[in-house]
C-alpha positions in Angstrom: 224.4 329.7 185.5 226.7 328.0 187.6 224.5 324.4 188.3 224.2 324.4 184.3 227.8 325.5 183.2 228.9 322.2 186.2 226.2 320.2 184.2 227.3 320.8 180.8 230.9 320.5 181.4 230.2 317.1 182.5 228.0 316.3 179.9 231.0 317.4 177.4 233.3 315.3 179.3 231.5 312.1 179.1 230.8 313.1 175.2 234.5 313.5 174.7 235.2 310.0 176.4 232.7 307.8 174.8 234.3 309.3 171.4 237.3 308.2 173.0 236.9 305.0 173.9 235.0 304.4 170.6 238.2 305.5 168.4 240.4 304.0 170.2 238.4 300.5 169.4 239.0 301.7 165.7 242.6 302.4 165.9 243.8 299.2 167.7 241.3 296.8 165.7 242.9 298.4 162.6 246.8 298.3 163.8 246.1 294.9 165.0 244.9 293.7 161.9 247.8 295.1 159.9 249.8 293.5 162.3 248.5 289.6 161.9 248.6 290.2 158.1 252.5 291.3 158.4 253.0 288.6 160.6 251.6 285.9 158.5 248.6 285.7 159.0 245.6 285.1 155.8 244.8 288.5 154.8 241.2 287.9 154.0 240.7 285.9 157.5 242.1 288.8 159.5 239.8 292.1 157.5 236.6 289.6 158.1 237.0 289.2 161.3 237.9 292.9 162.1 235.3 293.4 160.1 232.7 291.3 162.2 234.1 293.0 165.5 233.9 296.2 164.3 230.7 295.8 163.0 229.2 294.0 166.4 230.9 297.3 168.3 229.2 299.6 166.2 225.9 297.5 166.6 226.1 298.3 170.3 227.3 301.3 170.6 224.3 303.2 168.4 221.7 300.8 170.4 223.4 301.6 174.0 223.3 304.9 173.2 219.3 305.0 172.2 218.2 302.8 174.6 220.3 302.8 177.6 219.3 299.3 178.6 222.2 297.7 180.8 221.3 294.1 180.5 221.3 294.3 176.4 224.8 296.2 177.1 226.3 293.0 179.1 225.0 290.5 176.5 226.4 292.5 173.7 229.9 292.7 175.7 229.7 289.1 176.2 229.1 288.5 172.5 232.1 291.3 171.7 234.2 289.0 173.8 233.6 286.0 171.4 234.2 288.1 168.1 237.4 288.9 169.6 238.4 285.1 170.6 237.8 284.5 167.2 240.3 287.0 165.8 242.8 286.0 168.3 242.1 282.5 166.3 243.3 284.3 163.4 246.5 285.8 164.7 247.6 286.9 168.0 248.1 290.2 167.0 244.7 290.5 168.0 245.3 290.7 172.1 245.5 294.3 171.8 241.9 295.0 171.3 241.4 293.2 174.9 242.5 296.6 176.5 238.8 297.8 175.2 237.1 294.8 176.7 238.5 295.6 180.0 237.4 298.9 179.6 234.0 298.3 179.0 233.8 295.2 181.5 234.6 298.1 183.9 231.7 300.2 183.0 228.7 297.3 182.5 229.6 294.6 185.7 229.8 295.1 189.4 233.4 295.0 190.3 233.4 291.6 191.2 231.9 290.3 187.4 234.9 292.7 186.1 237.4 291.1 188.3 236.4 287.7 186.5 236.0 289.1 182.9 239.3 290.5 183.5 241.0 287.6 184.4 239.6 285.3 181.9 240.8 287.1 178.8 243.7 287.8 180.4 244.4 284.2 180.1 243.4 284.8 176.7 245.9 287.5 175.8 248.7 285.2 177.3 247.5 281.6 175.9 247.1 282.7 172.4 251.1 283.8 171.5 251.5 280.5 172.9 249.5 278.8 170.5 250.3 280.6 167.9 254.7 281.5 168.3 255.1 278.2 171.0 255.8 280.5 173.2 254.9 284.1 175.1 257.5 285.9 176.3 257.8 287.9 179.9 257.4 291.2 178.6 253.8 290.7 176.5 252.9 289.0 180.2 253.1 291.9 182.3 252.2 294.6 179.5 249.0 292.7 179.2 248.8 292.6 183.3 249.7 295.9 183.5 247.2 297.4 180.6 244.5 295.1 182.7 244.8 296.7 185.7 244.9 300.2 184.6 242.0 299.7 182.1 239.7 297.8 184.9 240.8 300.8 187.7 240.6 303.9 184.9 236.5 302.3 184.2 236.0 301.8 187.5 237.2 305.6 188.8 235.2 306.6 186.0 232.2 305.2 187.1 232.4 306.9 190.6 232.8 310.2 188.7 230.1 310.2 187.1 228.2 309.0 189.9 229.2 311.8 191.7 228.7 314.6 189.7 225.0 312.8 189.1 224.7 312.9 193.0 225.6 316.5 192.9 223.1 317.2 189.9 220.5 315.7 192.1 221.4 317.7 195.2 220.9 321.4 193.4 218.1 320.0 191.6 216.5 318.7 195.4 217.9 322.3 196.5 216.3 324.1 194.0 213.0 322.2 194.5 212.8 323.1 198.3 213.9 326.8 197.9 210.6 326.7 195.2 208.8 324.8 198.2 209.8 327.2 200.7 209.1 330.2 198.6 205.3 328.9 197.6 204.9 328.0 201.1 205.8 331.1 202.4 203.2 333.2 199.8 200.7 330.5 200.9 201.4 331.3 205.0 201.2 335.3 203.9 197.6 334.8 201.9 196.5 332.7 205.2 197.8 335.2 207.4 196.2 337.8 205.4 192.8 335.9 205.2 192.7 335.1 209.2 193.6 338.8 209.8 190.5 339.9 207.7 187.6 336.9 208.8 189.1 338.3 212.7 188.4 341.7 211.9 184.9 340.7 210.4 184.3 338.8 213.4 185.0 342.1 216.0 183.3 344.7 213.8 180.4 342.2 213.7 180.2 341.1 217.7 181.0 345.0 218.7 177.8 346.1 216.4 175.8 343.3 218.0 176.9 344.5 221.4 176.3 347.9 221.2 174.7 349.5 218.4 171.5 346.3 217.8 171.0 346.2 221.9 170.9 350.5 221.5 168.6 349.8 218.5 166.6 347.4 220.7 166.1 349.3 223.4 165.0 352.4 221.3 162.3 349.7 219.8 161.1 348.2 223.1 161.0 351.9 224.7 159.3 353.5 221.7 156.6 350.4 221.9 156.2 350.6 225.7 155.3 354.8 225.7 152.9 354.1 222.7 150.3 352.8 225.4 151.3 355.2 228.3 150.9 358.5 226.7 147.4 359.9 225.5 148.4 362.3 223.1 147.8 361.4 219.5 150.4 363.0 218.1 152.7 362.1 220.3 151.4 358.1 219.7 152.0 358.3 216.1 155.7 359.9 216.3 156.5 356.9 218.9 155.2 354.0 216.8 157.4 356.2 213.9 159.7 355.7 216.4 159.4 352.4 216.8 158.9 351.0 213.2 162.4 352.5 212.2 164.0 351.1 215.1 162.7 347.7 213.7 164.1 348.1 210.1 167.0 349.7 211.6 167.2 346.5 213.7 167.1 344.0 210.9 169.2 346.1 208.6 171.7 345.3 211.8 171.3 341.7 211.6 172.0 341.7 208.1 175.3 343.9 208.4 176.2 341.3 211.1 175.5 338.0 208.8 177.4 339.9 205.8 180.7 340.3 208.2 180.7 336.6 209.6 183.1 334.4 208.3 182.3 333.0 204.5 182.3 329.7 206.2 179.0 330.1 208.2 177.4 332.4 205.5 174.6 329.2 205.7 174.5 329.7 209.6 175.4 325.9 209.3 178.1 325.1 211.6 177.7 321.6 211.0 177.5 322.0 207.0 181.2 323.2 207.5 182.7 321.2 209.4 181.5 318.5 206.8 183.3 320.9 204.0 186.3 321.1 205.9 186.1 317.0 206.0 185.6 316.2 202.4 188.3 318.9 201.7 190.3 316.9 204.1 189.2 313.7 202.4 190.0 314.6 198.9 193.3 315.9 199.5 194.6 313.1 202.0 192.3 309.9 201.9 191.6 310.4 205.5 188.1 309.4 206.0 186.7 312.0 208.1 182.6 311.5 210.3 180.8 314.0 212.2 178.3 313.5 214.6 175.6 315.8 216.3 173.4 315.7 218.7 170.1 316.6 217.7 169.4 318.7 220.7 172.3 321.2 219.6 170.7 324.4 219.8 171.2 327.4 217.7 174.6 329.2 218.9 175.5 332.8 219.1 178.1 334.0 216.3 181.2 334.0 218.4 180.7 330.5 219.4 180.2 329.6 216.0 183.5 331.0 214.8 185.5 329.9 217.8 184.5 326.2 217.1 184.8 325.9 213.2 188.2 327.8 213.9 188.9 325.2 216.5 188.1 322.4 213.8 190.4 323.8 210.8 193.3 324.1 213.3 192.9 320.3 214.7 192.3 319.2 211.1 195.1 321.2 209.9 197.2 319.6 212.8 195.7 316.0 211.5 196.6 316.4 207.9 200.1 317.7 208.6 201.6 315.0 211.3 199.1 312.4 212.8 199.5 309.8 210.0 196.0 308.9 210.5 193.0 307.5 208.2 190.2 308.2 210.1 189.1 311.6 212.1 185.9 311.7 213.7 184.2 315.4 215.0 181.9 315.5 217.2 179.8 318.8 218.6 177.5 317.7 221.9 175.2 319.9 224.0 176.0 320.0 227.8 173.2 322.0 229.3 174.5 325.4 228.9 177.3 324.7 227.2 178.9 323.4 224.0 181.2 320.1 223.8 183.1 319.7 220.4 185.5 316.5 220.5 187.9 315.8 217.4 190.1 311.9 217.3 191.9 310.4 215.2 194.1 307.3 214.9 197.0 308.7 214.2 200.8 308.4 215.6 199.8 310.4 218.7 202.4 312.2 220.7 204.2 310.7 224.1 203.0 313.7 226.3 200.5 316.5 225.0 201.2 319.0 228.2 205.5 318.7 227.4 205.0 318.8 223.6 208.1 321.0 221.8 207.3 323.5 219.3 209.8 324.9 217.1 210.2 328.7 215.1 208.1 327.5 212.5 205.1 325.4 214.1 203.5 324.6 217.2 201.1 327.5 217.9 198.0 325.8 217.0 196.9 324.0 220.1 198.1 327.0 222.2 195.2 329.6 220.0 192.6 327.2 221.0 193.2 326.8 224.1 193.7 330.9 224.1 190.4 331.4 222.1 188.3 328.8 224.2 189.6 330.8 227.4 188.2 334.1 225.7 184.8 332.3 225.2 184.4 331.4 229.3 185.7 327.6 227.6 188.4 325.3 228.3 190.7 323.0 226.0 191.5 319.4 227.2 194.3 317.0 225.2 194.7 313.6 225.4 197.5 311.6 223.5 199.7 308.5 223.6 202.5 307.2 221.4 200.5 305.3 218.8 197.1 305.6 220.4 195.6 308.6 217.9 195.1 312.0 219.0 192.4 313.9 220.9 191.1 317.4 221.5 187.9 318.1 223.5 186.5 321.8 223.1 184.3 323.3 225.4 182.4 326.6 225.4 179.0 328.3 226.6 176.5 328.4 224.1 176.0 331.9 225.5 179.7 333.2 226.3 180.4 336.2 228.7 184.3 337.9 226.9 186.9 337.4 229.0 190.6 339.7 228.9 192.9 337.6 226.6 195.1 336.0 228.9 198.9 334.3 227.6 198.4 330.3 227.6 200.7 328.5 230.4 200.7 325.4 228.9 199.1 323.2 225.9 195.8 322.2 227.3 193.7 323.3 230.0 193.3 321.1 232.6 190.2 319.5 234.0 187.1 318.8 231.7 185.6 315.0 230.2 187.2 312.5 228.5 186.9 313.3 224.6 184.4 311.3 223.5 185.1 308.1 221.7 188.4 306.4 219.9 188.9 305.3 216.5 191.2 302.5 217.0 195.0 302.1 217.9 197.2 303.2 214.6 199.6 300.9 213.3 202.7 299.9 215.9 205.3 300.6 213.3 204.5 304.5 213.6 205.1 304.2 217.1 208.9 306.0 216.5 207.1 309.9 215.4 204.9 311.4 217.6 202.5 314.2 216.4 202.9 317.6 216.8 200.4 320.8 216.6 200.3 322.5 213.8 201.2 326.5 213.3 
């Protein structure tokens, strides 16, 4: 594909230099010692110590190339530059071979260790004709300035290439990993959507049977039960308490319809038990400690109250493990004499004002279907937040709820209602900067 044809080329390219750069070490090493032995110099003394500098570059090219550690790389350039002051001792042929150094001083030091490298066996290049002829003339000078400049710029450009196209690489590879993100995120949203769309259907079919066909079933039952001591006629007596005995299996084959259709959640009738599930989920995948609290005069609730509050809890803990930046959440479910309190802080980021919060396409609904469902219920929805003070939601309904028409939500909270009960602490100043939105 494209990415890996971009990839590959410059995988090739950088192949096809380091081959490069490596024969071209050979060639001059080689021409240079042919060129101290024509000129003189002891033809023994100038193979060994091409010999030794070959050798050393070979040496650390092969271990550069397996290992890849820098700081071995500069030491082993450092070292190369002696082997090749010591063949400049032999002849100073040898001051071609510096145009590798500077090649490689390019490649291993920050531009300012380079600059210094550079310069130093420059000096070299130009003080060993001296030492050797007397004397240096003007042209080797500025060929040797020139090929210094050129060598230490052409490493240097080098290096920002391949920078570059590694910056690239990384950028389709960080693209590629969020389209992947967004894709699994998107099948995940679909099976949730999916899921809520069925555990709300469950929920209707199960409240309409309750409202109408079990109070039809129970009022055949208490009838039936009620005429058995009126009338006088036997036969009449026995059909009636017929009557009345199939109302009553009828009645509890009801009951079970109705626990089969509510929400897997509360198959234990445990409200409480699942809220504690929802917390150790929340622990295990964040670290946020999580602590309910009842009160032990909490009376058995109706079905719809049930849902409406555990559904309450998954979207503030959803909201909590996506933005607050917390590490504690505490729930907690009151009784108020008729109706039912449930309270859920944290000491996370917070937000600088709950009623103005911003939601965007994505997010931002969550607070709003509270404060929709607890409406539904006869309840209300109160928020309280402040910029580094945690986050808190205070859900109220009856414990025995009239349905209300659904009605669209004018703002984030409902006003009125108590204080959400307690605080966990204020979260750490340095978050101060985000605030915490509501999740979708």
């Amino acid at each position: 594909m494209r990415e890996g044809e971009t990839v590959g080329t410059r995988g090739w390219t950088e192949k096809t230099m380091e081959i490069g750069q490596h024969a071209m070490a050979l060639v001059l090493t080689v021409i240079s010692c042919i060129r101290a032995i024509g000129g003189g110099a002891a033809p023994l003394a100038a193979i060994a110590v091409s010999i030794v500098f070959l050798a050393w570059y070979g040496l650390g090219a092969i271990r550069a190339a397996r290992s890849g550690a820098i700081v071995l790389a500069k030491w082993w350039l450092l070292v190369l530059a002696a082997a090749w002051l010591c063949t400049l001792l032999v002849s100073a042929e040898f001051i071609w071979i510096a145009f590798v150094l500077w090649l490689l001083a390019g490649h291993l030091f920050s531009m300012r260790i380079a600059v210094v490298f550079t310069a130093l066996t420059y000096i070299a290049t130009v003080v060993a004709p001296l030492g050797h002829y007397g004397e240096v003339q003007t042209a080797s000078i500025i060929g040797s300035l020139i090929g210094a400049v050129f060598a230490l710029g052409l490493s240097r450009g080098y290096i920002e290439l391949l920078r570059e196209g590694r910056r690239r690489e990384e950028l389709l590879q960080s693209l590629e990993q969020a389209h992947q993100n967004l894709l699994d995120l998107q099948d995940e949203l679909a099976l949730t959507q999916r899921h809520a769309g069925e555990i709300q259907e469950r929920t209707r079919v199960s409240r309409d049977i309750h409202d109408t066909i079990a109070q039809e079933i129970s009022s055949i039952r208490l009838i039936a039960h009620a005429e058995v001591d009126r009338t006088t006629d036997e036969h009449a007596s026995q059909v009636l308490r017929q009557v009345e005995d199939l109302a009553a299996q009828s009645s509890r084959d009801v009951r079970r319809i109705i626990a089969a259709l509510a929400p897997a959640e509360l198959e234990d009738g445990a409200l409480t038990a699942a809220i504690r599930r929802l917390l150790t989920r929340l622990e295990e995948d964040t670290s946020i400690s999580g602590r309910v609290e009842v009160d032990e005069t909490l009376p058995s609730l109706p079905a719809e109250v049930e849902v409406a509050l555990l559904r309450t809890a998954q979207s503030a803990l959803a909201n909590v493990r996506q933005h607050s930046q917390a590490s504690r959440v505490m729930v907690s479910l009151m009784d108020l004499d008729g109706s039912i309190r449930m309270d859920i802080v944290d000491d996370g980021i917070g937000m600088a004002d709950a009623g103005a919060r911003q939601r965007d396409s994505e997010s931002g609904f969550g607070l709003d279907f509270i404060g929709s469902r607890m409406r539904e219920l006869g309840g209300e929805l109160v928020v309280e937040s402040t910029p580094g003070s945690g986050f808190a939601i205070s859900a109220t309904v009856p414990d025995n709820p009239t349905l209300r028409p659904r009605r669209e939500p004018t703002g984030g909270n409902t006003a009125g209602g108590d204080t959400p009960k307690g605080t966990l602490g204020e979260a750490d100043a340095s978050n101060g900067q985000d605030t915490q939105g509501d999740s979708a």
